[in-house]
PyMOL Python script that loads the backbone (N, CA, C, O; Angstrom):
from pymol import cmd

cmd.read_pdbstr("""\
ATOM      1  N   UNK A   1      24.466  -6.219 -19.897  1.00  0.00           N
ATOM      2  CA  UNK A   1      23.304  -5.390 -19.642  1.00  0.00           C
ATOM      3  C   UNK A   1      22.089  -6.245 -19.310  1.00  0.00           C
ATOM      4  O   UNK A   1      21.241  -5.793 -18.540  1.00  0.00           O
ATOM      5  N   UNK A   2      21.940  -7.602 -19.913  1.00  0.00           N
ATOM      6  CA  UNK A   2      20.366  -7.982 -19.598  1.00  0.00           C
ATOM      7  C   UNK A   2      20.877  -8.574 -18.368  1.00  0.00           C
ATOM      8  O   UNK A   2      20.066  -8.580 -17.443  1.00  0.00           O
ATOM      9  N   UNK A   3      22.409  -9.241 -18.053  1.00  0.00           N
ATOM     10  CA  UNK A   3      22.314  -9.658 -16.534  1.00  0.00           C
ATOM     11  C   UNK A   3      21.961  -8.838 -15.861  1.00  0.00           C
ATOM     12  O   UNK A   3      21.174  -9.335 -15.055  1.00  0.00           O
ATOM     13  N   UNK A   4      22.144  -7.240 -15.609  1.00  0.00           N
ATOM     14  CA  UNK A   4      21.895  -6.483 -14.951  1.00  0.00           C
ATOM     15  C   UNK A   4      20.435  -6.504 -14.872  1.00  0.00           C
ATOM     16  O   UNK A   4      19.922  -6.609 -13.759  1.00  0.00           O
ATOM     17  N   UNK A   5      19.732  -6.420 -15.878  1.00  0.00           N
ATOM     18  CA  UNK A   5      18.002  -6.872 -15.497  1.00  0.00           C
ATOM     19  C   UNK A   5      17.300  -7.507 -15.347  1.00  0.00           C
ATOM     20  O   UNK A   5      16.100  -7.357 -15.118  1.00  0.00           O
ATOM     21  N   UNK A   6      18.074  -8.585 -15.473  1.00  0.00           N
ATOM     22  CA  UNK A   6      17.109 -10.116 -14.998  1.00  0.00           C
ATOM     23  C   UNK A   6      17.597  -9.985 -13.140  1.00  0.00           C
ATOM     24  O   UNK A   6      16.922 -10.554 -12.282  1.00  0.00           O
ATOM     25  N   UNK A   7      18.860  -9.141 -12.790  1.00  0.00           N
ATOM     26  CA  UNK A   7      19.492  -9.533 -11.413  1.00  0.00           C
ATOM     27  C   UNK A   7      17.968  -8.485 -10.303  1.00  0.00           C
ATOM     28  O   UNK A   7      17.431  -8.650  -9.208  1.00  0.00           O
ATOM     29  N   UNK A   8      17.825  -7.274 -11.665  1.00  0.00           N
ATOM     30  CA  UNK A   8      16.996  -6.342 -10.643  1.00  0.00           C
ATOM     31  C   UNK A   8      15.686  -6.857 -11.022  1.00  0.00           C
ATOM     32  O   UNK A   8      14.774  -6.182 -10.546  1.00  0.00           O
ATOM     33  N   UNK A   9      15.397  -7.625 -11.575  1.00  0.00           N
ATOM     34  CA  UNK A   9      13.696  -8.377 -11.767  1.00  0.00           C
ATOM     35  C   UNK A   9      13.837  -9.334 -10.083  1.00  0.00           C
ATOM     36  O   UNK A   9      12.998  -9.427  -9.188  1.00  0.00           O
ATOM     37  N   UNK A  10      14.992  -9.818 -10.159  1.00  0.00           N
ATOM     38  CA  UNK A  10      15.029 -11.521  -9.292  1.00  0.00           C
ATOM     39  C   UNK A  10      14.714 -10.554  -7.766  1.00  0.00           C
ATOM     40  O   UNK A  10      13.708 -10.765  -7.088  1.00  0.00           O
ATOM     41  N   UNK A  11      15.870  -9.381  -7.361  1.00  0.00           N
ATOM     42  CA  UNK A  11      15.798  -8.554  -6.623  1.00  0.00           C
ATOM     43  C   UNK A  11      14.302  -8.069  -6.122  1.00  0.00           C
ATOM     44  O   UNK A  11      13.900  -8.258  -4.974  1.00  0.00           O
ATOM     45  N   UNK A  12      13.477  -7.361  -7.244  1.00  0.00           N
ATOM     46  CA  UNK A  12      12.029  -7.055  -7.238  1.00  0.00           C
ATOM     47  C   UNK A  12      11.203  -8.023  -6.684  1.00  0.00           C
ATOM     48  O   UNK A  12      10.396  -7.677  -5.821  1.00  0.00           O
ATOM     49  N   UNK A  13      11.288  -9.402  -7.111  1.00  0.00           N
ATOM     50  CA  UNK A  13      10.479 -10.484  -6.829  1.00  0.00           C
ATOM     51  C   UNK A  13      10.881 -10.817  -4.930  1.00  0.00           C
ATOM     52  O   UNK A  13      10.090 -10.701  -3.994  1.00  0.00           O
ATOM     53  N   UNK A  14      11.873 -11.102  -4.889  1.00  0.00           N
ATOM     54  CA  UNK A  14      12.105 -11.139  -3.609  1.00  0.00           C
ATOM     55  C   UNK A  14      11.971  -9.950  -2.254  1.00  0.00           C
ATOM     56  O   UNK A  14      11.539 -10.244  -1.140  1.00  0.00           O
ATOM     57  N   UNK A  15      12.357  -8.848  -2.590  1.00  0.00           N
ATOM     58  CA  UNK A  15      11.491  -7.795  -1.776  1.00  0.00           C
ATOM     59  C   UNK A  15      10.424  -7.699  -1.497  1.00  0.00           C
ATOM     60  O   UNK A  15      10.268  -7.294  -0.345  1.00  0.00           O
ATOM     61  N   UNK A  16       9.084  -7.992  -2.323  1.00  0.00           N
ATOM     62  CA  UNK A  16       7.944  -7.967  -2.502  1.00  0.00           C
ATOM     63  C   UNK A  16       7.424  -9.000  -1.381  1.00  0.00           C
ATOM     64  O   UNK A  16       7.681 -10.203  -1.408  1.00  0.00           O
ATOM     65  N   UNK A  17       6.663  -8.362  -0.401  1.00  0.00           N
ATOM     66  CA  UNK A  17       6.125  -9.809   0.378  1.00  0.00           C
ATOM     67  C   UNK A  17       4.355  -9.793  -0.112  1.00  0.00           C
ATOM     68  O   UNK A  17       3.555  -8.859  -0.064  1.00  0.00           O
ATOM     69  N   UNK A  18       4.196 -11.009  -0.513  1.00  0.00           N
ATOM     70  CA  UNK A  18       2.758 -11.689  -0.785  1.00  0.00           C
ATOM     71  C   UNK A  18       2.113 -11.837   0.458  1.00  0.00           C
ATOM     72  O   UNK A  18       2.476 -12.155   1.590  1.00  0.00           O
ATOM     73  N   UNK A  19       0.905 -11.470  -0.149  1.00  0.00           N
ATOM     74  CA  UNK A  19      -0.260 -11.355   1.716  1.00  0.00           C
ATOM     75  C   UNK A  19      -1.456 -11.960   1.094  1.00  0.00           C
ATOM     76  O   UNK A  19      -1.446 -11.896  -0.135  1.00  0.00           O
ATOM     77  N   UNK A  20      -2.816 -12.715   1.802  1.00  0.00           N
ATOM     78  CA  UNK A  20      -3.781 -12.539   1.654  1.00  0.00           C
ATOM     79  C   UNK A  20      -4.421 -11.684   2.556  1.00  0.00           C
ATOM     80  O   UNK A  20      -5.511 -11.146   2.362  1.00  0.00           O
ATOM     81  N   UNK A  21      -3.695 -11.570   3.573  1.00  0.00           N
ATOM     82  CA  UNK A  21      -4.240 -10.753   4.734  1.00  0.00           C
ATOM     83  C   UNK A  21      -3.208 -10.084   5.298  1.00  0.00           C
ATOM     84  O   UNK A  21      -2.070 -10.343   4.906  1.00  0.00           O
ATOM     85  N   UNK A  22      -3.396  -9.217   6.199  1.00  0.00           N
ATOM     86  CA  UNK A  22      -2.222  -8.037   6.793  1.00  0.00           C
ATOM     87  C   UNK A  22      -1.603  -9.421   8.378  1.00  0.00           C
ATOM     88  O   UNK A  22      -1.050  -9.081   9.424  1.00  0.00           O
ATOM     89  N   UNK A  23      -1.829 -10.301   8.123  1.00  0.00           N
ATOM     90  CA  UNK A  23      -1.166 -10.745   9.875  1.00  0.00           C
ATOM     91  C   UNK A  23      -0.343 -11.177   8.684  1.00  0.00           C
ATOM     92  O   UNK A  23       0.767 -10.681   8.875  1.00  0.00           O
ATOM     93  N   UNK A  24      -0.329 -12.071   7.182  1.00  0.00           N
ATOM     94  CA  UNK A  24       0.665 -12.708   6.591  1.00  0.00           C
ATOM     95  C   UNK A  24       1.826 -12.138   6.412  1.00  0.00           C
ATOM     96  O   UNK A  24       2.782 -12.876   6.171  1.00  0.00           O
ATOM     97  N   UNK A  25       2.016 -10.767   6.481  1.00  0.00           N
ATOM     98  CA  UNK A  25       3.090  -9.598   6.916  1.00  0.00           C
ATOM     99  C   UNK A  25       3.861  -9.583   7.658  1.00  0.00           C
ATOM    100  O   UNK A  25       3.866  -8.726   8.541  1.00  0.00           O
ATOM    101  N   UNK A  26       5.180 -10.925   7.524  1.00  0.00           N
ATOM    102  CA  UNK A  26       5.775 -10.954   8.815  1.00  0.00           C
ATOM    103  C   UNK A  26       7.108 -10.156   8.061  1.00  0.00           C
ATOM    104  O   UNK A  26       7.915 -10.134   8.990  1.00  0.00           O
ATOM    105  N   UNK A  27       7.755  -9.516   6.935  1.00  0.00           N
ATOM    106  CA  UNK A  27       8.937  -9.199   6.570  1.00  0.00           C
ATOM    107  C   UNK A  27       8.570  -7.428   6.314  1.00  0.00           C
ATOM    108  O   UNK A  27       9.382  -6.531   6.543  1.00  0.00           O
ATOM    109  N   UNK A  28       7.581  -7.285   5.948  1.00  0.00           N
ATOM    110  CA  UNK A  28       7.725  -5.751   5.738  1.00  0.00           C
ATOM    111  C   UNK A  28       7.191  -4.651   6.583  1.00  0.00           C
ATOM    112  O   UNK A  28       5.990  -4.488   6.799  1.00  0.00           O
ATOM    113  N   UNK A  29       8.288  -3.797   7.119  1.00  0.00           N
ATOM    114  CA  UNK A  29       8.345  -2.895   7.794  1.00  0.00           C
ATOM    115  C   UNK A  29       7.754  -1.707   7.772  1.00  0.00           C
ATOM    116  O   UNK A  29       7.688  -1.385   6.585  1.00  0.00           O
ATOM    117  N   UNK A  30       7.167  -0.664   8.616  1.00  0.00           N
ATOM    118  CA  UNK A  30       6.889   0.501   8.028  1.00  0.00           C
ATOM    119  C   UNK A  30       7.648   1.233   9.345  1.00  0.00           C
ATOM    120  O   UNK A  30       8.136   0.734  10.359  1.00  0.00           O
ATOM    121  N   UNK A  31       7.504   3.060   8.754  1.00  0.00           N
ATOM    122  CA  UNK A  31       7.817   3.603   9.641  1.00  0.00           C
ATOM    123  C   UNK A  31       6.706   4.215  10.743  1.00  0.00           C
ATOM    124  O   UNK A  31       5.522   3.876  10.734  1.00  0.00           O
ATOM    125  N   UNK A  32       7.229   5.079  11.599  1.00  0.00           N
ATOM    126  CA  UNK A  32       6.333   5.482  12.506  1.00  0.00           C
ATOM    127  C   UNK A  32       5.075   5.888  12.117  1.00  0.00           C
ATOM    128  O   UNK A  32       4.059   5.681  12.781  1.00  0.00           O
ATOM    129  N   UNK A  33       5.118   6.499  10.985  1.00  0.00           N
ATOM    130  CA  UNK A  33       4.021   7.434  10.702  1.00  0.00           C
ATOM    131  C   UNK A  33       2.560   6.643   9.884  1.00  0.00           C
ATOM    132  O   UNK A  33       1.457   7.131   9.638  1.00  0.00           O
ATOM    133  N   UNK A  34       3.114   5.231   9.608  1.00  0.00           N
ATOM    134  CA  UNK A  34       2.379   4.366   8.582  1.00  0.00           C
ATOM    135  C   UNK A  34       2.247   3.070   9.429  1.00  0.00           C
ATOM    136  O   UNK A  34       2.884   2.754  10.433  1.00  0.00           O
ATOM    137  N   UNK A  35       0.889   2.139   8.530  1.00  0.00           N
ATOM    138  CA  UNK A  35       0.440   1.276   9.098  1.00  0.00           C
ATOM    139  C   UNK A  35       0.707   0.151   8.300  1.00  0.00           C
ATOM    140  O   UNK A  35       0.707   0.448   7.105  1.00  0.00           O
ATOM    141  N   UNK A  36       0.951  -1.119   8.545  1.00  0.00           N
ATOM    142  CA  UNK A  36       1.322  -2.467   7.668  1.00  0.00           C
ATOM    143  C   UNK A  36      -0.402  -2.523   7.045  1.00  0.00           C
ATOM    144  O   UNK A  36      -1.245  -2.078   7.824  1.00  0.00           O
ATOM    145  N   UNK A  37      -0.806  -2.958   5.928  1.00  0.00           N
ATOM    146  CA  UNK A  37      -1.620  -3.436   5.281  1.00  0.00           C
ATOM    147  C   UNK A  37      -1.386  -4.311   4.739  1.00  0.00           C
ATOM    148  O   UNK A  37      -0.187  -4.573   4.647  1.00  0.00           O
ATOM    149  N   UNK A  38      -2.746  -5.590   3.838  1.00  0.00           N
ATOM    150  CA  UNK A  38      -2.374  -6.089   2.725  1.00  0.00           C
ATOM    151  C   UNK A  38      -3.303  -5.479   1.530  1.00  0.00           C
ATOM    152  O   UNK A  38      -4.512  -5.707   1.525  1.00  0.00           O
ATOM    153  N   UNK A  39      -2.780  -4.821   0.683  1.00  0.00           N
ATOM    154  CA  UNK A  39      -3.238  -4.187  -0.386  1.00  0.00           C
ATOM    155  C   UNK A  39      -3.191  -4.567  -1.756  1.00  0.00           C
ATOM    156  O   UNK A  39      -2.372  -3.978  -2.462  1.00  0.00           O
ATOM    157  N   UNK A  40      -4.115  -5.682  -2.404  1.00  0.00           N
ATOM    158  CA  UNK A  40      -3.872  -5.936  -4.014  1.00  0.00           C
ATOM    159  C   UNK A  40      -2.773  -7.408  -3.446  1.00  0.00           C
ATOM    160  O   UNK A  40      -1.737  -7.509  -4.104  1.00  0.00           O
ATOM    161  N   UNK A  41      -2.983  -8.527  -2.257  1.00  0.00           N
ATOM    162  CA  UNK A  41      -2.150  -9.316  -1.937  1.00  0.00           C
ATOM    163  C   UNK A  41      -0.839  -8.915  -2.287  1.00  0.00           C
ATOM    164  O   UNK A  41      -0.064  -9.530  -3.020  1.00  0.00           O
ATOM    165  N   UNK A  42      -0.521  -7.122  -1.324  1.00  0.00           N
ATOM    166  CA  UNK A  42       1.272  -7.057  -1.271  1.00  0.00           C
ATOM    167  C   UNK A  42       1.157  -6.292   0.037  1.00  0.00           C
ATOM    168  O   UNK A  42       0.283  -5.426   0.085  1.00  0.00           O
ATOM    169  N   UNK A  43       2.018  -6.519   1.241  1.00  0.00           N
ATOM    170  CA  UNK A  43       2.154  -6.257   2.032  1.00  0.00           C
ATOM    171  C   UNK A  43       2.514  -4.418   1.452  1.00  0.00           C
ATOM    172  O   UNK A  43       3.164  -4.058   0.470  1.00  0.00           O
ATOM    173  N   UNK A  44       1.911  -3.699   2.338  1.00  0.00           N
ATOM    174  CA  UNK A  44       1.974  -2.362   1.672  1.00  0.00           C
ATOM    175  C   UNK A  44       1.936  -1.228   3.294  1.00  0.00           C
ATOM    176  O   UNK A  44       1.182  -1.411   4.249  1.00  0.00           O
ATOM    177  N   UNK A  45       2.821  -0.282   3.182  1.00  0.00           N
ATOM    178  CA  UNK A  45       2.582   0.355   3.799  1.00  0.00           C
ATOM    179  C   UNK A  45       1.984   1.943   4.277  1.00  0.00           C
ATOM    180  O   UNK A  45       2.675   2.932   4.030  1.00  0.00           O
ATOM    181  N   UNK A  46       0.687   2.074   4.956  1.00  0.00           N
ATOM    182  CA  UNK A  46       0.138   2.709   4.108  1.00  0.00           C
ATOM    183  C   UNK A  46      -0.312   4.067   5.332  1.00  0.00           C
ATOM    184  O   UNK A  46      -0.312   3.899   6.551  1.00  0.00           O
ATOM    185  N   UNK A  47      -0.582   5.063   4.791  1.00  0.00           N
ATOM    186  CA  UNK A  47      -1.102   6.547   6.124  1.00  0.00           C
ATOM    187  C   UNK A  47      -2.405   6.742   6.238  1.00  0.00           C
ATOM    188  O   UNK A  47      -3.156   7.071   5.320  1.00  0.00           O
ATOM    189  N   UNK A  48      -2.716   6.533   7.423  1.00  0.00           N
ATOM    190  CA  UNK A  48      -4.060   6.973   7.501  1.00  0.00           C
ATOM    191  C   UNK A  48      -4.342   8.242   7.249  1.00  0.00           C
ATOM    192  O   UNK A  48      -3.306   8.879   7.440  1.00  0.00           O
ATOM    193  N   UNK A  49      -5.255   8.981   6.901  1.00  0.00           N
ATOM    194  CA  UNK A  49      -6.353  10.305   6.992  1.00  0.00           C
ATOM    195  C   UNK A  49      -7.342  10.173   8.279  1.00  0.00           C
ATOM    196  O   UNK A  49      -7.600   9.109   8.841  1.00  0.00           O
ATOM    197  N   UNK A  50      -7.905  11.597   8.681  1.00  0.00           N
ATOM    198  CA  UNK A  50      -8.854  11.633   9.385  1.00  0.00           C
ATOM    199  C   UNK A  50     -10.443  11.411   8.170  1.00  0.00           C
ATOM    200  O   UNK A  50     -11.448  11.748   8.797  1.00  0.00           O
ATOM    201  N   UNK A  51     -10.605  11.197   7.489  1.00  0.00           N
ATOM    202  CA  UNK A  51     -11.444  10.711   6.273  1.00  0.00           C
ATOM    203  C   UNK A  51     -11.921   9.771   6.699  1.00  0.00           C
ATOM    204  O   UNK A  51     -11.186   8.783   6.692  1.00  0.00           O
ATOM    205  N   UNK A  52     -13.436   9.581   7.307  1.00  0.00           N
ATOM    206  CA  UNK A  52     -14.126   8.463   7.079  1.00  0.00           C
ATOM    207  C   UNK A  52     -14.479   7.679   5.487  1.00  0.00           C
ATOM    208  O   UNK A  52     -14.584   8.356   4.464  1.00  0.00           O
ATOM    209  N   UNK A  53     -14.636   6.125   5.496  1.00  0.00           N
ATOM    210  CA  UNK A  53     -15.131   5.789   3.857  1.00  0.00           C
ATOM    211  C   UNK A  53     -15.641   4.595   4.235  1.00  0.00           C
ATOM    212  O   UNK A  53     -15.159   3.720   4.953  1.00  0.00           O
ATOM    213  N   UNK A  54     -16.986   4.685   3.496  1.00  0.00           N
ATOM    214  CA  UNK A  54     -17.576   2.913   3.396  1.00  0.00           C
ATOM    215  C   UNK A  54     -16.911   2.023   2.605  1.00  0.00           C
ATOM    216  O   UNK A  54     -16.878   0.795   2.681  1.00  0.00           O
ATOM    217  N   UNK A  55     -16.040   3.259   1.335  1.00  0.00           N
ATOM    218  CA  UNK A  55     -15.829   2.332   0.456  1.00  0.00           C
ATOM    219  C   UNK A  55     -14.851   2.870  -0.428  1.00  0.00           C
ATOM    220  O   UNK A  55     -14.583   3.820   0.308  1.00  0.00           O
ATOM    221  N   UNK A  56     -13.835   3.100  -1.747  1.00  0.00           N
ATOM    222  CA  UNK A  56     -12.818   3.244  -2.221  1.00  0.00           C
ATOM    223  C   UNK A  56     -13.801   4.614  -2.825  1.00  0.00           C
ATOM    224  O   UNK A  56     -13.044   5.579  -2.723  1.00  0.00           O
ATOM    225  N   UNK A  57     -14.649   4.922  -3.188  1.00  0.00           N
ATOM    226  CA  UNK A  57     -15.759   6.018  -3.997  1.00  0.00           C
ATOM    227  C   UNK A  57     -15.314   7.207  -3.177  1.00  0.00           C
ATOM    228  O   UNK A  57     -14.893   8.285  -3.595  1.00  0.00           O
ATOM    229  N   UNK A  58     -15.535   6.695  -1.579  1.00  0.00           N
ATOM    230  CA  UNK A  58     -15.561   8.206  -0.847  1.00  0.00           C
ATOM    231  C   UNK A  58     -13.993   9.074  -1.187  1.00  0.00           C
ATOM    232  O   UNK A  58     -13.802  10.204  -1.636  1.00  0.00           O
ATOM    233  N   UNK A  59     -13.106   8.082  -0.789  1.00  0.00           N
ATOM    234  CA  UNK A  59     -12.121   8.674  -0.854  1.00  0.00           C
ATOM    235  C   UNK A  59     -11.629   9.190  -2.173  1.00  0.00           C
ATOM    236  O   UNK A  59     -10.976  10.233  -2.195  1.00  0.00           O
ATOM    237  N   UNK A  60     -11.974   8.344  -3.586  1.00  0.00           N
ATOM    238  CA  UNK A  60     -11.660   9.270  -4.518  1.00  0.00           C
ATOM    239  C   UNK A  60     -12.068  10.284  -4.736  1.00  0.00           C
ATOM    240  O   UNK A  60     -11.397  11.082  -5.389  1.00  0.00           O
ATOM    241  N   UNK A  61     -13.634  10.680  -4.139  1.00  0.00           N
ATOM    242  CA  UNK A  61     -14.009  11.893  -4.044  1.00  0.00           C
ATOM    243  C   UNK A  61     -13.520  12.983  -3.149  1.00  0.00           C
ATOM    244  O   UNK A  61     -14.218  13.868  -2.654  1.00  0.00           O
ATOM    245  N   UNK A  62     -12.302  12.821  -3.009  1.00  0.00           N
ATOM    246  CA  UNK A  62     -11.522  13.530  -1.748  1.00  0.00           C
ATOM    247  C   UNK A  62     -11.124  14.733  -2.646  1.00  0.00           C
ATOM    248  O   UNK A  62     -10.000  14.452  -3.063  1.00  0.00           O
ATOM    249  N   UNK A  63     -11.546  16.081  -3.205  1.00  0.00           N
ATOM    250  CA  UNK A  63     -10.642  16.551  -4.140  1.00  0.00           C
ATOM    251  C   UNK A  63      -9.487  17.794  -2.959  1.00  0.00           C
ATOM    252  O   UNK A  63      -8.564  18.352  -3.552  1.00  0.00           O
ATOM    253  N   UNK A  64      -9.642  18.071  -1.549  1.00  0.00           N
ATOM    254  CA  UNK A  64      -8.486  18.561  -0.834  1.00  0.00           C
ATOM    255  C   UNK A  64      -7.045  17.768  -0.331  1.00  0.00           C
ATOM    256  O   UNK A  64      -6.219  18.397   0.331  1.00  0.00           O
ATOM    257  N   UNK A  65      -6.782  16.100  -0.763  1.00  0.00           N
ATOM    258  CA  UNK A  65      -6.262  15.339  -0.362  1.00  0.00           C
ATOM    259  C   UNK A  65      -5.227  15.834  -1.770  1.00  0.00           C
ATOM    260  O   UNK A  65      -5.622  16.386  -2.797  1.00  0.00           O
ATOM    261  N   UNK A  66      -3.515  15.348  -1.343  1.00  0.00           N
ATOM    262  CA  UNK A  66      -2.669  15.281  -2.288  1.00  0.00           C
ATOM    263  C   UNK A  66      -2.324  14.136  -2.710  1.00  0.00           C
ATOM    264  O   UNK A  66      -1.482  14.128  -3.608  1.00  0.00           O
ATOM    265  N   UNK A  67      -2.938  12.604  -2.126  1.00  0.00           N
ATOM    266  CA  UNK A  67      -2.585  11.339  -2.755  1.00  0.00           C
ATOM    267  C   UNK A  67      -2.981  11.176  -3.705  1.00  0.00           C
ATOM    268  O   UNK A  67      -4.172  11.485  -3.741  1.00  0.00           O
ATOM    269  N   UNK A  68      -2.430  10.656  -5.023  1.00  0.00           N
ATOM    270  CA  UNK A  68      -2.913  10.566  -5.850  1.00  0.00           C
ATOM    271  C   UNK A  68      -3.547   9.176  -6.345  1.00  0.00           C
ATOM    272  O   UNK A  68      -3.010   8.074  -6.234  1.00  0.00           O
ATOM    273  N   UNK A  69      -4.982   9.496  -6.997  1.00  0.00           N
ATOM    274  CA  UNK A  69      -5.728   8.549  -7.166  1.00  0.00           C
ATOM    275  C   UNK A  69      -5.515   6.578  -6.954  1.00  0.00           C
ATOM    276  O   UNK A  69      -6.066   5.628  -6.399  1.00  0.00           O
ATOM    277  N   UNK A  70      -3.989   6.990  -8.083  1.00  0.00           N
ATOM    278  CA  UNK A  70      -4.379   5.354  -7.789  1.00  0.00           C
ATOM    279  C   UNK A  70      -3.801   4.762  -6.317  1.00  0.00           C
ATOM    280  O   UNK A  70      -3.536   3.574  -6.138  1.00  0.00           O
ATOM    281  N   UNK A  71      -3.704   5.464  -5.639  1.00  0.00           N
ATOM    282  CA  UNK A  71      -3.082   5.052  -4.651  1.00  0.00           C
ATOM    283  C   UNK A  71      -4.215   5.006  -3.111  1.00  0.00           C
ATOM    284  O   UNK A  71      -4.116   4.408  -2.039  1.00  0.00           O
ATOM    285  N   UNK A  72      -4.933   5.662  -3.505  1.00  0.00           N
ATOM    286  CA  UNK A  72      -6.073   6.052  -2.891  1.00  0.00           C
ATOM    287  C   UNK A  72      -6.980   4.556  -1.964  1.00  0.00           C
ATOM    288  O   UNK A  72      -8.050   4.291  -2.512  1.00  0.00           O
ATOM    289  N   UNK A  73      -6.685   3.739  -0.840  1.00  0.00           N
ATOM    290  CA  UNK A  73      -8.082   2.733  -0.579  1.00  0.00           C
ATOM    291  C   UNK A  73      -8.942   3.543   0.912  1.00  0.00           C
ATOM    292  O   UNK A  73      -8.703   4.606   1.486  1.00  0.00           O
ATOM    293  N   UNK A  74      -9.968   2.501   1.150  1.00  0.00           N
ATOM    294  CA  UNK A  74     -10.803   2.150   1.809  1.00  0.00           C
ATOM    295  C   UNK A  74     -10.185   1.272   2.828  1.00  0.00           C
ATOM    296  O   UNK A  74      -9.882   0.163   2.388  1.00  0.00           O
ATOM    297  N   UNK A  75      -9.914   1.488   4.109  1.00  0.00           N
ATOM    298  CA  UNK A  75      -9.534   0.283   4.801  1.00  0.00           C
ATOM    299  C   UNK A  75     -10.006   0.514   6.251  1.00  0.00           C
ATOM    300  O   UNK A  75      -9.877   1.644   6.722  1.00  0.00           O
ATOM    301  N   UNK A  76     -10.395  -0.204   6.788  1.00  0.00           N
ATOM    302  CA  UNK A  76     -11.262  -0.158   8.296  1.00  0.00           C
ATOM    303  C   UNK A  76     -11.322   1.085   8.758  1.00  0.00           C
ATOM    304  O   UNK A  76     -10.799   1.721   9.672  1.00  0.00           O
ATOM    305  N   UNK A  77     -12.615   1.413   7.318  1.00  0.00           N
ATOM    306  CA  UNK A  77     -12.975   3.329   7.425  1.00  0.00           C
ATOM    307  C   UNK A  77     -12.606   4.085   7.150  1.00  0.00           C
ATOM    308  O   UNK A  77     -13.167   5.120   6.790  1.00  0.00           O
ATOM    309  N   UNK A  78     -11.082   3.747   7.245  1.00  0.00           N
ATOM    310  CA  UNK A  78     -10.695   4.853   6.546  1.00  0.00           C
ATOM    311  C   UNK A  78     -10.048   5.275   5.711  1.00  0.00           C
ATOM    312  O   UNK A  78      -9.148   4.496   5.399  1.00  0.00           O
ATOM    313  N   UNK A  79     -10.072   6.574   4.924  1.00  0.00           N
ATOM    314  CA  UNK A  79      -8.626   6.785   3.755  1.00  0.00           C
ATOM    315  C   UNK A  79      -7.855   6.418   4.268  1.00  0.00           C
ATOM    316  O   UNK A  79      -7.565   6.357   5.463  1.00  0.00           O
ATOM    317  N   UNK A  80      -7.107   5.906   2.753  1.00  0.00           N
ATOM    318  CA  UNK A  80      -5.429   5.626   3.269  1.00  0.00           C
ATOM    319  C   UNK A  80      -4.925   5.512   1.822  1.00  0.00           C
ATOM    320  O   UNK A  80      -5.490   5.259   0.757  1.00  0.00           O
ATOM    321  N   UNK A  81      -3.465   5.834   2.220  1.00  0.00           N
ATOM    322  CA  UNK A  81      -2.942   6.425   0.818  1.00  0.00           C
ATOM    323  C   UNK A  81      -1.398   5.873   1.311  1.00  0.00           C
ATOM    324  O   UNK A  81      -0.695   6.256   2.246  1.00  0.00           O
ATOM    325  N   UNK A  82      -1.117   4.545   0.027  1.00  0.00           N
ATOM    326  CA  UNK A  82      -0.501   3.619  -0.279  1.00  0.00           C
ATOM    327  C   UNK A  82       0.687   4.293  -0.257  1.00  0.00           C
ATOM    328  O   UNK A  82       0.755   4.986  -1.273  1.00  0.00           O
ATOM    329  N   UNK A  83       2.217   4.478   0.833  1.00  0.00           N
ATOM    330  CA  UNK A  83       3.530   4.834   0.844  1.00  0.00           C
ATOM    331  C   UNK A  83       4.202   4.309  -0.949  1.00  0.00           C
ATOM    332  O   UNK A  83       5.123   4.920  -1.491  1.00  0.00           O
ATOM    333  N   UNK A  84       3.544   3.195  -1.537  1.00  0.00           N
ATOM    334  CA  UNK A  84       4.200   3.056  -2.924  1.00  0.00           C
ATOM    335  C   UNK A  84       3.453   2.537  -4.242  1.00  0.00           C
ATOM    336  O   UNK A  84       4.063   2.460  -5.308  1.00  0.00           O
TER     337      UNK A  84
END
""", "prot")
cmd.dss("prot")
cmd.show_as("cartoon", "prot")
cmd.util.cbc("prot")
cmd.orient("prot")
């Protein structure tokens, strides 16, 4: 049993691609509907809104949106709500 969770920790670590920035994003994919980001330095893939934001405030004040909070950023203007 703990091989089994040290195998899906090692698994976790290696999926995960590290970013300081969204060009460092050369392994993770998104689909049509989503945009590559780097979010919290993890390559993340993420949906825009028609939601303008200066800043992470506007969008939590979104109360017609179904993303939920913590998933919620600010990114060149606009909402966007983190696929994970």
């Amino acid at each position: 049993m703990s091989i089994l969770f040290v195998f899906a920790i090692c698994v976790g670590l290696v999926v995960s691609e590290r970013c300081t920035e969204t060009n460092n994003c050369h392994h993770t994919l998104c689909d049509s509907s989503s945009e590559l980001h780097c979010v919290h330095n993890m390559c993340t893939c993420t949906v825009a809104t028609s939601w303008t934001c200066s800043d992470v405030n506007a969008c939590l004040a979104i109360n017609a949106w179904t993303c939920p909070q913590s998933r919620r950023h600010c990114i060149d203007g606009r909402c966007r709500c983190t696929a994970v």
